[in-house]
C-alpha positions in Angstrom: -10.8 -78.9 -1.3 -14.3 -79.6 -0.8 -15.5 -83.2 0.4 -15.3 -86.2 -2.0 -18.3 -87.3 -4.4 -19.8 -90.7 -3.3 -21.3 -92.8 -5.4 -24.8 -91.8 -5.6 -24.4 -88.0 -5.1 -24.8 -86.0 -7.8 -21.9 -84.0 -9.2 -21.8 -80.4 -8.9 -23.0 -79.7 -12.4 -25.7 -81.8 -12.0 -26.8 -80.4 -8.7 -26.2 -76.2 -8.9 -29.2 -75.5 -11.6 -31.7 -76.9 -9.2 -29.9 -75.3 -6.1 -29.5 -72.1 -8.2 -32.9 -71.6 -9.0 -34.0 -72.4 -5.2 -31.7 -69.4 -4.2 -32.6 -67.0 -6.7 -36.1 -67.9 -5.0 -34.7 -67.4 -1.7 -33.0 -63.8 -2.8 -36.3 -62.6 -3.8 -38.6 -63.4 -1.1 -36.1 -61.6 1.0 -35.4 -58.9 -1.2 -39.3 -58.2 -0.7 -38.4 -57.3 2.9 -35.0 -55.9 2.5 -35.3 -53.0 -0.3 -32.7 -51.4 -2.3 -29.6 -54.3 -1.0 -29.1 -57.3 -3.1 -25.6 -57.3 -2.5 -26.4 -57.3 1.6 -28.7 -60.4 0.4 -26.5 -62.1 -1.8 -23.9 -62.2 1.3 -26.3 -63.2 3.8 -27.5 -66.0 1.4 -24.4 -67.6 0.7 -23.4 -68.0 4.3 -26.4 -69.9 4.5 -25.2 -72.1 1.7 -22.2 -72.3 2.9 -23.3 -73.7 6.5 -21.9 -70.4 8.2 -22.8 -68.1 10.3 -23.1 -64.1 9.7 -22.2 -61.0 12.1 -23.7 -57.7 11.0 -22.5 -54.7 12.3 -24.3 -52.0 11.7 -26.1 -48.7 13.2 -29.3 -49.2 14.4 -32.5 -49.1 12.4 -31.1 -50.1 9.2 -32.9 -53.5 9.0 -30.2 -56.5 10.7 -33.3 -58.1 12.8 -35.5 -57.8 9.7 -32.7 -59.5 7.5 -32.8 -62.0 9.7 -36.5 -62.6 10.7 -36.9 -62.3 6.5 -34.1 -65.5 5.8 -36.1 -67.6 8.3 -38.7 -66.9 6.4 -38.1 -67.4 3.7 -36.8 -71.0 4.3 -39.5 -71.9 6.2 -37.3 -72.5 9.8 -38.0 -71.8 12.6 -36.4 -68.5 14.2 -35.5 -67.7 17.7 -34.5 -64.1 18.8 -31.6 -63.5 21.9 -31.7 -60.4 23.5 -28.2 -60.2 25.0 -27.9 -58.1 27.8 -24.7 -58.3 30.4 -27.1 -60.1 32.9 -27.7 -62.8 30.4 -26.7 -66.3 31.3 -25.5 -69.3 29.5 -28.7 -71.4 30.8 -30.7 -68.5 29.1 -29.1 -69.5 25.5 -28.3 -73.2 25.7 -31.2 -74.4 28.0 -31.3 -76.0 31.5 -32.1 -79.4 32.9 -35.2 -79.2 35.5 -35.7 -82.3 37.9 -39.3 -83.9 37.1 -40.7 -85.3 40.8 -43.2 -87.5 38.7 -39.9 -89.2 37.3 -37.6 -88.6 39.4 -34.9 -87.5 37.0 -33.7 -84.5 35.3 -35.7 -83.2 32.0 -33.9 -81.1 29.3 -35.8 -78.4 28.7 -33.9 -76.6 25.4 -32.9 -73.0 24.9 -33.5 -70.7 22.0 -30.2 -71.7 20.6 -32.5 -74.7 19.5 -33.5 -73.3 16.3 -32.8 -73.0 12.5 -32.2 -68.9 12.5 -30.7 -68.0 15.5 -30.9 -63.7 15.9 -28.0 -63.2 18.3 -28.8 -58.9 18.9 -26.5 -57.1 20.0 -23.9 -59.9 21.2 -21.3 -57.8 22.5 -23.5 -56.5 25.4 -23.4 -59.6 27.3 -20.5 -61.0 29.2 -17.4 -63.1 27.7 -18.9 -65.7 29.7 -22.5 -66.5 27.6 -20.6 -65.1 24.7 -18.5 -68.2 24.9 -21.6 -70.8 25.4 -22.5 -70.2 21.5 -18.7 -71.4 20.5 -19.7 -75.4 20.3 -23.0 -74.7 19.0 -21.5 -72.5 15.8 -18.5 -75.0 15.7 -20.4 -78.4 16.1 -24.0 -78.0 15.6 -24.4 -79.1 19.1 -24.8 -78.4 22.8 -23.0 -80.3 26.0 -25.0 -80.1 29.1 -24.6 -82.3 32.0 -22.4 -84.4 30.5 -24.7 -85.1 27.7 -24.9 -84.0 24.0 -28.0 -82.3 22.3 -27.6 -82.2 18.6 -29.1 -78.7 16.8 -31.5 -78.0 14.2 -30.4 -78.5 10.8 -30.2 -76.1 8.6 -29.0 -74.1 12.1 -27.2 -70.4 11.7 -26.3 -67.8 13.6 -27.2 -64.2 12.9 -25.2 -61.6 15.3 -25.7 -57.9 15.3 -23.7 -55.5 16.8 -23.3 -51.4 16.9 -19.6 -50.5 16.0 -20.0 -46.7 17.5 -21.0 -47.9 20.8 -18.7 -49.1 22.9 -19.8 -48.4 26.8 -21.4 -51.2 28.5 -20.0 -53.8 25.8 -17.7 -56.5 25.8 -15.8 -57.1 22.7 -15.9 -60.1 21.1 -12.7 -62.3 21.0 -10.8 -63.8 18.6 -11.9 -66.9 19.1 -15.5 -65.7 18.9 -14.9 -63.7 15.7 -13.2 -66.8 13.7 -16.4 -68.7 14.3 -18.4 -66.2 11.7 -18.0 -67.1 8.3 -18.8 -63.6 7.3 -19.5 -60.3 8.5 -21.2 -57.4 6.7 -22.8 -54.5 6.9 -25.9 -53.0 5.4 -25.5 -49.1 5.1 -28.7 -46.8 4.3 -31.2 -47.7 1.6 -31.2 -45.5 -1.6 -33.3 -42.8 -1.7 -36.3 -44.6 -3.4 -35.8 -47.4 -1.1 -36.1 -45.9 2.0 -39.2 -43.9 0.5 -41.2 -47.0 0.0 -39.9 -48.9 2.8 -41.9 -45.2 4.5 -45.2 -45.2 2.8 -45.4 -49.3 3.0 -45.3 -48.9 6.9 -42.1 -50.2 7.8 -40.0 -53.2 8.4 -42.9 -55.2 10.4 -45.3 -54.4 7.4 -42.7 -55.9 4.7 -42.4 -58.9 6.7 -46.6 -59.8 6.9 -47.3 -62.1 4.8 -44.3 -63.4 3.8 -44.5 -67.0 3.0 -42.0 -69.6 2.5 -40.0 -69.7 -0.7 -38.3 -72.9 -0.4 -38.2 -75.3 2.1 -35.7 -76.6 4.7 -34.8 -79.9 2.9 -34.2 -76.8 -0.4 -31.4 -75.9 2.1 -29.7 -79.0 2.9 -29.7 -79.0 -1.3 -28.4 -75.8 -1.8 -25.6 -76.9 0.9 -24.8 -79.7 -0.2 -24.3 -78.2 -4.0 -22.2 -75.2 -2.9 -19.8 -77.7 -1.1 -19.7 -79.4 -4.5 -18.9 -76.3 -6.8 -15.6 -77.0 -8.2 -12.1 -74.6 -7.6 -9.1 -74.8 -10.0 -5.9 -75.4 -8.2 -4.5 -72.1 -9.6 -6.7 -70.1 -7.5 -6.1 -72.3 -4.4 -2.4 -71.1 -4.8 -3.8 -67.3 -5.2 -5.5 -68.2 -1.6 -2.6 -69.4 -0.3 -0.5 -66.6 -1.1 -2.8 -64.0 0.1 -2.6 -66.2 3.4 0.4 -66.4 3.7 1.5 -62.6 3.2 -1.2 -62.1 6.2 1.6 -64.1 8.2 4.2 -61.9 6.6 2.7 -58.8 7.2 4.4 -56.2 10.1 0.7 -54.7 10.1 -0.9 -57.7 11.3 -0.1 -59.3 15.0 -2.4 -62.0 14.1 -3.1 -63.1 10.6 -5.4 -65.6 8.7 -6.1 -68.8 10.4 -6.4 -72.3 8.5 -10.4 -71.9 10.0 -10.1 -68.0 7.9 -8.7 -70.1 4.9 -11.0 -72.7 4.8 -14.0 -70.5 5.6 -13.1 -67.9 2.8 -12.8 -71.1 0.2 -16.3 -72.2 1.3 -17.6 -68.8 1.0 -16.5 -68.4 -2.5 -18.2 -71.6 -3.4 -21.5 -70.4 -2.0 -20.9 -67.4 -3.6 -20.0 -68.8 -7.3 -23.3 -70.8 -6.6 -25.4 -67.5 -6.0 -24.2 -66.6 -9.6 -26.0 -69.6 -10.9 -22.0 -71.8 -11.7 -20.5 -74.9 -10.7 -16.9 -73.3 -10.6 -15.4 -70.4 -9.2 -13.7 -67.8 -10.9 -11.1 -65.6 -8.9 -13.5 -62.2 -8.4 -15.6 -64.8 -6.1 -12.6 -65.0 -3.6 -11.5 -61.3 -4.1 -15.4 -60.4 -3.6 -15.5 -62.4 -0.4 -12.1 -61.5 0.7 -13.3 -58.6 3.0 -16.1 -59.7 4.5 -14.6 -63.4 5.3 -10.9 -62.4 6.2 -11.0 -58.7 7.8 -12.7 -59.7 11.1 -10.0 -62.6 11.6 -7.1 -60.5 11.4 -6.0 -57.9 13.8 -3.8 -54.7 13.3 -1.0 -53.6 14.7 -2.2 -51.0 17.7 -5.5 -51.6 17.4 -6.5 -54.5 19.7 -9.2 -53.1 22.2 -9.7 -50.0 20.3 -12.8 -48.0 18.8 -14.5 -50.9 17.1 -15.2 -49.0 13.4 -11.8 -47.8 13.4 -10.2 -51.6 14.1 -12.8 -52.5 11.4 -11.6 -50.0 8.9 -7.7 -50.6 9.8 -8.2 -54.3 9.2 -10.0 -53.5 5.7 -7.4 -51.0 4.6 -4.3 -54.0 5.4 -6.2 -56.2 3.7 -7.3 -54.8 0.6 -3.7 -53.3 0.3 -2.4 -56.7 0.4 -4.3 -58.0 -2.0 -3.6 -55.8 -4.6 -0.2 -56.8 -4.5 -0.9 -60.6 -4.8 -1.5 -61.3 -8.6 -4.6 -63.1 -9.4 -4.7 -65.8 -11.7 -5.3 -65.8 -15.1 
């Protein structure tokens, strides 16, 4: 369930309309830059809310750095883009501590993982090694160097990108690495009309000019702090926990939903009930977020170190299969 009211805070209902309305801000401004894909937004939005991170895999040119250089934005943060390459190194991410003569001690001199937007590109072409180094800062909002802790940026997210049809020269994420992304997505060609005016407007750079801030960063820590609040009937925490729990049942799956899965798919549906301007969720925001918050936890039978789409689409089809055979509640 989500974390107790104090005494001071205000309840859910009295918190989502001013939280809604910031979003629907938030949607907008980045719809300006991202044309034709309000669901693509709406998804990227809510991880936000829901203090998660987001791993887009897509083809190129289809807009994942723009999504992300748009959200920063858009919330006025401040945005740091990785290039991850299989010479990258964890100092290159996290930062590195320089001795000072003048002072004769060690200075901290921080990493672009200090930031509120984070663009991870293409994080499967660096080694297991730096993939690993971002695991405490997506888990724990914080860094450990030298046997001392740097706390991150708040609001602070992650936004990976990978290619699923390439797969020389890349290193597959693990498990581990995969559960620490509350959602992944993909964004898929424009329509038509679209893709025409993202043309004739001069592209993705153009869109992003002038873009100005359409809420601000203490907007955010609303907005989170309201989606953690929206309320979920107990009837569709036992519809959760049944979908779960056929995952463990399943002779398709060698390795089903996770309590972290669980609890990030319930937090996702309260972001997303949020985006829909409510207090409360209803059980289409947990079948709409089932996908994109569940598929990339679970893995298939055979498919372990196979042709990334196909291992994406496998996951999907067990999934979605499964839950049509769980009954939702009334």
């Amino acid at each position: 369930m989500s974390a107790p009211l104090s005494a001071t805070a205000p309840s859910a209902r009295e918190a989502a309309p001013g939280a809604a309305a910031a979003l629907r801000r938030l949607t907008d401004a980045i719809g300006r830059a991202i044309l034709g894909k309000p669901d693509v937004i709406r998804l990227a939005v809510s991880a936000l809310a829901a203090r998660g991170h987001l791993l887009v895999e897509d083809v190129p040119g289809v807009g994942k750095t723009t999504l992300a250089r748009a959200l920063a934005r858009s919330i006025g943060g401040t945005f740091r883009r990785i290039q991850f390459t299989s010479d990258l190194l964890p100092s290159d991410i996290l930062g590195v501590s320089v001795f000072v003569p003048e002072s004769g001690s060690f200075e901290f001199r921080p990493g672009p993982i200090f930031a509120n937007v984070v663009l991870a590109d293409e994080i499967n072409r660096t080694t297991p090694r730096t993939q690993s180094s971002l695991l405490e800062a997506m888990s724990e909002g914080q860094v450990s160097l030298d046997n001392r802790t740097h706390a991150l940026d708040r609001p602070f997210m992650v936004i990976a990108t990978q290619n699923p049809l390439e797969h020389f020269g890349t290193y597959p994420l693990p498990e581990s690495q995969m559960d620490r992304f509350l959602l992944r997505i993909r964004l898929g060609y424009p329509d038509p009309v679209s893709e025409r005016r993202v043309v004739l407007e001069g592209g993705a750079e153009d869109l992003l000019d002038g873009m100005r801030p359409a809420i601000d960063l203490a907007d955010v820590h609303g907005i989170q702090q309201a989606a953690a609040r929206v309320q979920v009937d107990e009837s569709l925490l036992d519809y959760c926990e049944r979908v779960v729990a056929e995952t463990r049942r399943s002779p398709f799956l060698v390795l089903p939903v996770s309590t972290r899965g669980f609890q990030a798919w319930f937090r996702a549906a309260q972001a997303w009930a949020l985006t829909d301007g409510r207090d409360y969720c209803v059980p289409d925001d947990f079948k709409d977020l089932a996908l994109a918050a569940l598929a990339h936890r679970v893995v298939v039978s055979g498919t372990p170190g196979g042709e990334p789409l196909r291992v994406r689409e496998e996951a999907e089809r067990v999934l979605a299969d499964l839950l049509e055979r769980v009954p939702v509640p009334a």
